[in-house]
C-alpha angles and dihedrals in degrees: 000000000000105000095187125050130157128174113178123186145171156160140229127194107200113237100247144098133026111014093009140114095241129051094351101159138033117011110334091056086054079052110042108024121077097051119128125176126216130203130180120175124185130194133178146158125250129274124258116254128213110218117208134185103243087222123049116202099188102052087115086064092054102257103148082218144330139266130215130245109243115225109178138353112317108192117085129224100256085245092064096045117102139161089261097041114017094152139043097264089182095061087076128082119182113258108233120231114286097024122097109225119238095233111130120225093267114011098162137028139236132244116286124254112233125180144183124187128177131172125183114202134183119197111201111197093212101173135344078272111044136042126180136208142202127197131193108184130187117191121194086356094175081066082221105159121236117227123230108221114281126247114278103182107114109222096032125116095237095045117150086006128114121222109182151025137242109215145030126276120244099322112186123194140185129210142181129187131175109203138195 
């Protein structure tokens, strides 16, 4: 369940070289022309998660866990989230043994995913035979971490904090291939 996803991309190819207003003969055409950007950008909301109580006191019962009693509101403005504390952890109660918490399957969700992507490339015609390209790619370039979900096991130390992240942080890579 992920009710808001956008991917946005696009190309540019920059105005110079053959064909091309700017630098469009000799060697500054050889230089300048052939360069396209790329962007991809990537934004969602967050994930649903399923909050547990760590102990179940009615195992013996069958239930395969427990769910908590919720007490009060348990999302947080986006100005109060952080890392340690991304729910409201307060909003829970422990559920005693032969009662059934009114937690619902999902009552909070998880951190947003945000992206940002660019590659720069430059094609090269060197003969009726070869082209070769060069590639500059940035990936995550914001270097804006990507949360893993928070715990959601009621009773345990870590409970409503994240402790990881997804994704890498800002990767940049070089490439060069020389094509028939």
């Amino acid at each position: 369940d992920m009710p808001n996803v956008t991917s946005i991309s696009g190309i540019y190819e920059l105005p110079a070289g053959p064909g091309h207003r700017f630098a469009s003969r000799g060697l500054r055409s050889k230089l300048l022309g052939g360069w396209t950007l790329n962007v991809i950008a990537s934004l969602q909301s967050g994930m649903p998660v399923t909050v547990t109580q760590a102990t179940n006191n009615n195992a013996f019962a069958g239930f395969a866990l427990q769910r908590p009693t919720i007490v009060g509101k348990p999302a947080l403005d986006p100005d109060q989230r952080t890392p340690a504390r991304f729910f409201n952890t307060s909003a829970f109660t422990t559920t005693p043994q032969f009662a059934i918490g009114n937690a619902s399957r999902n009552p909070v969700r998880g951190p947003a995913y945000r992206d940002l992507d660019i590659a720069l490339i430059k094609h090269t015609k060197l003969s009726e035979q070869f082209d070769l390209e060069f590639r500059g790619e940035i990936f995550n370039i914001t270097n804006t971490p990507a949360f893993a979900q928070p715990n959601g096991s009621f009773g345990s130390a870590a409970f409503g904090s994240i402790i990881s992240t997804t994704t890498d942080p800002r990767v940049v890579q070089f490439a060069v291939r020389l094509s028939r």
